[in-house]
Backbone as JSON Lines, residues from 0, in Angstrom:
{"i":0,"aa":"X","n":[7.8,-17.21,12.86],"ca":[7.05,-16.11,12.29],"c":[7.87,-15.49,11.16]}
{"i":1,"aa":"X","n":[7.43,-15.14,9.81],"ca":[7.92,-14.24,9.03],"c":[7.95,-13.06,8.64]}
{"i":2,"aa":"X","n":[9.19,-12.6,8.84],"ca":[9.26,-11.21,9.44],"c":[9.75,-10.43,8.52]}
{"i":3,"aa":"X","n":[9.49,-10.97,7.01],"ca":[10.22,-10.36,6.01],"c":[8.7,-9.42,5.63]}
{"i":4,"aa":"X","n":[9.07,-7.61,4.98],"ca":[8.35,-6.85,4.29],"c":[7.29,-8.11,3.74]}
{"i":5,"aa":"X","n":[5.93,-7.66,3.98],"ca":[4.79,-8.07,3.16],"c":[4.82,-7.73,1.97]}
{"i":6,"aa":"X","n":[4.49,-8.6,0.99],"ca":[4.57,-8.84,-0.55],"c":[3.03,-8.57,-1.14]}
{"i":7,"aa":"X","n":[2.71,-8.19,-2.12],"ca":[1.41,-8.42,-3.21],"c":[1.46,-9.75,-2.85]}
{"i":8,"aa":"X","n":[1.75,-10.64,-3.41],"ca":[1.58,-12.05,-3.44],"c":[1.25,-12.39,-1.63]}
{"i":9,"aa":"X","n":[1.69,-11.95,-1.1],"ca":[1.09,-11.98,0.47],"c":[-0.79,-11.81,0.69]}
{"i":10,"aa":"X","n":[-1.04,-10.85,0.04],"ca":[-2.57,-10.6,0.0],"c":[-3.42,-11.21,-1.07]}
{"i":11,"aa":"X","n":[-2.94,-12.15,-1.77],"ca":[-3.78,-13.16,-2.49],"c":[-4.8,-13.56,-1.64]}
{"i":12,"aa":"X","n":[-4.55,-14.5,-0.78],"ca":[-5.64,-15.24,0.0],"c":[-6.75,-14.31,0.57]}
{"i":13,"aa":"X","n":[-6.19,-12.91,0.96],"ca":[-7.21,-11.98,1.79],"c":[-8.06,-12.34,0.6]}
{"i":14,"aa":"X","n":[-7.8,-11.65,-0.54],"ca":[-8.58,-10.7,-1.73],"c":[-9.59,-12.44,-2.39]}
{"i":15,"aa":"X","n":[-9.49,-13.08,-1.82],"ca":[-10.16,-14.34,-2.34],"c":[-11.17,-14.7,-1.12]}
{"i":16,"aa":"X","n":[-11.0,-14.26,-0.13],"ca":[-12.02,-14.49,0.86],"c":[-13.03,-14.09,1.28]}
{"i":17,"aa":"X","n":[-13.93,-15.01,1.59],"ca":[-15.74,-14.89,1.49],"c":[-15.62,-14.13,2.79]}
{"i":18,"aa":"X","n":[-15.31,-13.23,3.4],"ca":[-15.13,-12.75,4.88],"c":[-14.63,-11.22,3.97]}
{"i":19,"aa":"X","n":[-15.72,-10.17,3.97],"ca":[-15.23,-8.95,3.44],"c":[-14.05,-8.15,4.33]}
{"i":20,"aa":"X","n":[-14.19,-8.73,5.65],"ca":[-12.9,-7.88,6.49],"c":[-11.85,-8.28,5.82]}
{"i":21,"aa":"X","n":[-11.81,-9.51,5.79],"ca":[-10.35,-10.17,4.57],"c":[-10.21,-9.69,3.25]}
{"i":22,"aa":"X","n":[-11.27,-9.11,2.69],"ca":[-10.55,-8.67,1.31],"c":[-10.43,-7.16,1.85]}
{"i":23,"aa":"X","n":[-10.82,-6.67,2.85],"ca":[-10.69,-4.97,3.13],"c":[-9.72,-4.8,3.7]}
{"i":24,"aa":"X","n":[-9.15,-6.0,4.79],"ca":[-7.46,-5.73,5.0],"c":[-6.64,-6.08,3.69]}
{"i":25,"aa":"X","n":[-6.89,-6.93,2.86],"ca":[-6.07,-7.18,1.81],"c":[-6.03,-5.96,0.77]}
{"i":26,"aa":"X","n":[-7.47,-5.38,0.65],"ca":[-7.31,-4.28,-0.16],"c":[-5.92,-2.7,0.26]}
{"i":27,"aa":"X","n":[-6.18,-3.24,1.82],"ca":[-5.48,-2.05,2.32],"c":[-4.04,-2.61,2.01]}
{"i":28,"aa":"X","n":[-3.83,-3.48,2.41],"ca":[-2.04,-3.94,2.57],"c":[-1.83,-3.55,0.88]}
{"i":29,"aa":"X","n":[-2.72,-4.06,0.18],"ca":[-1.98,-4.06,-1.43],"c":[-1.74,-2.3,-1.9]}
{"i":30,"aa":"X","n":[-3.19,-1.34,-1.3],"ca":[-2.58,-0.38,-1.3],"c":[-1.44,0.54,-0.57]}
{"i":31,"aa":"X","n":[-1.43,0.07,0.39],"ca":[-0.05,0.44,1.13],"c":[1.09,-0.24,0.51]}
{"i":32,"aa":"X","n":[0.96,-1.25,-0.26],"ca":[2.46,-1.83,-1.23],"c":[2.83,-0.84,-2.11]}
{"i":33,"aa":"X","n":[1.94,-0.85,-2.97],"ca":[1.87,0.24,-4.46],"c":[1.93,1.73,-3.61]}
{"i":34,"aa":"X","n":[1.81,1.83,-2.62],"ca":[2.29,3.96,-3.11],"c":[3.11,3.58,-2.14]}
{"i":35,"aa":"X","n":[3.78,2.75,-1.52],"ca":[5.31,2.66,-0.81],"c":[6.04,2.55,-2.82]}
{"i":36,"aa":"X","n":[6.12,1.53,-2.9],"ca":[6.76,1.33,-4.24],"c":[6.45,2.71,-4.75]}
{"i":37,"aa":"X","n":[5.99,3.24,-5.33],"ca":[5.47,4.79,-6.3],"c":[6.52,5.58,-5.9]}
{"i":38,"aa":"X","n":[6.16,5.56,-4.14],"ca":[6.84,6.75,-3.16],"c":[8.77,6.91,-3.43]}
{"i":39,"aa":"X","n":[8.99,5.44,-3.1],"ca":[10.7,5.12,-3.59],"c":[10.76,5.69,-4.65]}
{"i":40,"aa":"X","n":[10.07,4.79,-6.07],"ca":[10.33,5.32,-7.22],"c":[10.95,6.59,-7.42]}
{"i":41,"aa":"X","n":[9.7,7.29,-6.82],"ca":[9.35,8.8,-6.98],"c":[11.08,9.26,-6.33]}
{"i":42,"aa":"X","n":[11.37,9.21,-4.99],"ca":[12.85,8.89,-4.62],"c":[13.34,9.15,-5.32]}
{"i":43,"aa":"X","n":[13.6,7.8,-5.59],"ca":[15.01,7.39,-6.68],"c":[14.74,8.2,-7.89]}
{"i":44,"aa":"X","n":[13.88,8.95,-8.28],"ca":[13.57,9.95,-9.69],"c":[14.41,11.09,-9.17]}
{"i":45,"aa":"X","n":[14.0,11.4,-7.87],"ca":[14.61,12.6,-7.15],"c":[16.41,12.56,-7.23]}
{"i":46,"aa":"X","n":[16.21,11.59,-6.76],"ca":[17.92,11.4,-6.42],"c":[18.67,11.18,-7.78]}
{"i":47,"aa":"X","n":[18.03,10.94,-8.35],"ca":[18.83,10.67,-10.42],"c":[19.4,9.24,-10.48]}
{"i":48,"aa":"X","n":[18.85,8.28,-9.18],"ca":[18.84,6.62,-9.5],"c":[17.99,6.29,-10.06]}
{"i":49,"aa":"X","n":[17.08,6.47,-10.3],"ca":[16.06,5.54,-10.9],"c":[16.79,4.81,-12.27]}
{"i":50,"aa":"X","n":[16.62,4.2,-12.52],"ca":[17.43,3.08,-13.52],"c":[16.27,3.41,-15.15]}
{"i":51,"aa":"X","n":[15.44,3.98,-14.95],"ca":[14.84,3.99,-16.18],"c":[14.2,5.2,-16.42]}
{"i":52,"aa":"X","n":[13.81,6.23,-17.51],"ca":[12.41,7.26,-17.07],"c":[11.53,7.02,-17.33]}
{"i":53,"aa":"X","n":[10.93,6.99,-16.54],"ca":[9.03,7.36,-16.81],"c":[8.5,7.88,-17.6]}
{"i":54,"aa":"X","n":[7.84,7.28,-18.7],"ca":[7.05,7.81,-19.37],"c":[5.72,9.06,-19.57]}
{"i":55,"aa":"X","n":[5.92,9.48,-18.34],"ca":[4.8,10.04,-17.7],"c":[4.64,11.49,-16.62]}
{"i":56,"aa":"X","n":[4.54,12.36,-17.13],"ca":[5.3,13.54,-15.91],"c":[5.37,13.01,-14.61]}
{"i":57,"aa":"X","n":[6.19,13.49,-14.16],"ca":[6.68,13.54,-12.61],"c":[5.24,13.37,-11.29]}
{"i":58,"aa":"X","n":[4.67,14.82,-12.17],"ca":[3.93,15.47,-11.48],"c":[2.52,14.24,-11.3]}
{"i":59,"aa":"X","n":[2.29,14.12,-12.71],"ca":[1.18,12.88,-12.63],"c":[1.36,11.51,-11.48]}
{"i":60,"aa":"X","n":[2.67,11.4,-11.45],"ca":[3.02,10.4,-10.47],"c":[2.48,10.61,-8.89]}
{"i":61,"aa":"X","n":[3.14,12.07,-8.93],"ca":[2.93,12.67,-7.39],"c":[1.8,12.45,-7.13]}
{"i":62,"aa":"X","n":[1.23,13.49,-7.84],"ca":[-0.45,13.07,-7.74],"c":[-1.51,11.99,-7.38]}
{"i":63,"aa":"X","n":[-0.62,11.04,-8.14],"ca":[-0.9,9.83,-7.78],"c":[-0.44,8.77,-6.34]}
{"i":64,"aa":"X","n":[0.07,9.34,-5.8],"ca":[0.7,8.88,-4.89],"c":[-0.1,9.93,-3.76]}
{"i":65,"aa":"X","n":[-0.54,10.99,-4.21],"ca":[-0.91,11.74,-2.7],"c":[-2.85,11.29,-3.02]}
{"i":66,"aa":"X","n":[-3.2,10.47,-4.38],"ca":[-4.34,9.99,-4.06],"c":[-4.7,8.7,-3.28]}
{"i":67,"aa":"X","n":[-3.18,7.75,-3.54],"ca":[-3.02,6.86,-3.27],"c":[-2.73,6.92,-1.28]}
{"i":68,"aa":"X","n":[-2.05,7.89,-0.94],"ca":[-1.92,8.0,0.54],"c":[-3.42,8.67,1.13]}
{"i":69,"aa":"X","n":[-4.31,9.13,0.38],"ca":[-5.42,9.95,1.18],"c":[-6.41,8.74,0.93]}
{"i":70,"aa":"X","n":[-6.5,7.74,0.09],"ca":[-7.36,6.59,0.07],"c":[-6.61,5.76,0.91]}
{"i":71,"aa":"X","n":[-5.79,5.46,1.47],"ca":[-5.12,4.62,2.32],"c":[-5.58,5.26,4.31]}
{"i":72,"aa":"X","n":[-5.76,6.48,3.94],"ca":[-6.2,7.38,5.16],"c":[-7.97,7.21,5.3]}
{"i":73,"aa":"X","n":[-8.48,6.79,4.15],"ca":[-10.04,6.74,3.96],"c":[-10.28,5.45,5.06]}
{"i":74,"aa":"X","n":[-9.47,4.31,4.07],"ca":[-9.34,3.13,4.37],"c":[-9.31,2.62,5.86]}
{"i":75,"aa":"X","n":[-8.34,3.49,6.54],"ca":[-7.91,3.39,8.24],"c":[-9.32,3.94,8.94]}
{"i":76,"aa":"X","n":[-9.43,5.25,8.25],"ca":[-11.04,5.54,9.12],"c":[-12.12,4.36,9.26]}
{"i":77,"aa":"X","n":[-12.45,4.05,8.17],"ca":[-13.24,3.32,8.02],"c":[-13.26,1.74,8.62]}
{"i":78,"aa":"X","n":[-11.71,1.14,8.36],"ca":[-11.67,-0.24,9.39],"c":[-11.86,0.43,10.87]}
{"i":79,"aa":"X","n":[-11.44,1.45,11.51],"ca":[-11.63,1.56,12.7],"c":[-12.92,1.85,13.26]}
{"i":80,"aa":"X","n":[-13.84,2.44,12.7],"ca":[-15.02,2.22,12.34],"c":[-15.91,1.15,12.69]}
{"i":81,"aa":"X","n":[-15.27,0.06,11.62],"ca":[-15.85,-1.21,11.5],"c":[-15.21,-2.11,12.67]}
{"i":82,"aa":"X","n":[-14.52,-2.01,13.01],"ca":[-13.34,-2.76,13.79],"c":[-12.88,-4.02,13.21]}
{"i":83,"aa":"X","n":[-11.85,-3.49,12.38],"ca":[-11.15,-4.34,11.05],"c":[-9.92,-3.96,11.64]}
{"i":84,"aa":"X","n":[-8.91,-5.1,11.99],"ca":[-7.76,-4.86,12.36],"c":[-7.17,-4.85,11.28]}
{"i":85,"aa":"X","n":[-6.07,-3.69,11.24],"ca":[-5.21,-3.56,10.09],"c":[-3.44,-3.72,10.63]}
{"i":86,"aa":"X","n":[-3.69,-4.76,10.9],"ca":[-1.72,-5.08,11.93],"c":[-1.83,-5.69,10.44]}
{"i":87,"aa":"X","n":[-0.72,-6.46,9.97],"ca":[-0.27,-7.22,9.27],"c":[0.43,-8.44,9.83]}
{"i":88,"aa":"X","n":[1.27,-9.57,9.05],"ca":[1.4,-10.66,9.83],"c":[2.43,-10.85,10.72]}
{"i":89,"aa":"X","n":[3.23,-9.6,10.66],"ca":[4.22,-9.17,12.15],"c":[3.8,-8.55,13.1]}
{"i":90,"aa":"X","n":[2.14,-8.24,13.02],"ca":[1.81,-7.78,14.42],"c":[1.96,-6.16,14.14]}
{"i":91,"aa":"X","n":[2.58,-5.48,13.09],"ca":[2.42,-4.16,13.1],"c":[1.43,-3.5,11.8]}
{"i":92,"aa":"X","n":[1.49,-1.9,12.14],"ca":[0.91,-1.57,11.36],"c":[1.55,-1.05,9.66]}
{"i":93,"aa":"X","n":[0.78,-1.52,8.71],"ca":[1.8,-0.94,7.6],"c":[1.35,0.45,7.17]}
{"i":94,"aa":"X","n":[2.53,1.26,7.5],"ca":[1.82,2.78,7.58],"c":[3.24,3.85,7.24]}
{"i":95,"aa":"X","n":[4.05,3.46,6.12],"ca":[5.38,3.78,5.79],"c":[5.14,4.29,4.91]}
């Protein structure tokens, strides 16, 4: 079993499949990638690592990241709902 962090490139196959539960878990994992990544960023902005600046206020980021976590919260209602399992391929949930 591979037990390494799920990748974008991990949810290719969902987002290509004629089975909408498969592109609705894939939609979810890819958004749970991007506002984990944002979230660090955002971090490392905090902490004065970030290796580059952002072109873009701070604030716009945040923002973006607390739209990005309340559509990720839409997302969970709704597979549970449907009964769309959202484990990933270690058996847990991605919810970091």
């Amino acid at each position: 079993m591979d037990l390494r962090p799920m990748e974008l490139k991990d949810t290719v196959d969902g987002m290509l499949s004629p089975d909408y539960k498969e592109r609705f878990r894939a939609e979810y994992f890819q958004t749970v990638i991007r506002a984990q990544k944002l979230k660090n960023m955002l971090s490392q902005n905090e902490s004065g690592t970030l290796p580059f600046t952002p072109t873009c206020p701070i604030t716009l980021l945040e923002n973006q990241r607390m739209a990005m976590e309340k559509y990720i919260t839409i997302l969970e209602w709704r597979a549970k709902i449907e009964g769309i399992d959202l484990s990933d391929a270690t058996g847990g949930k991605k919810d970091d």
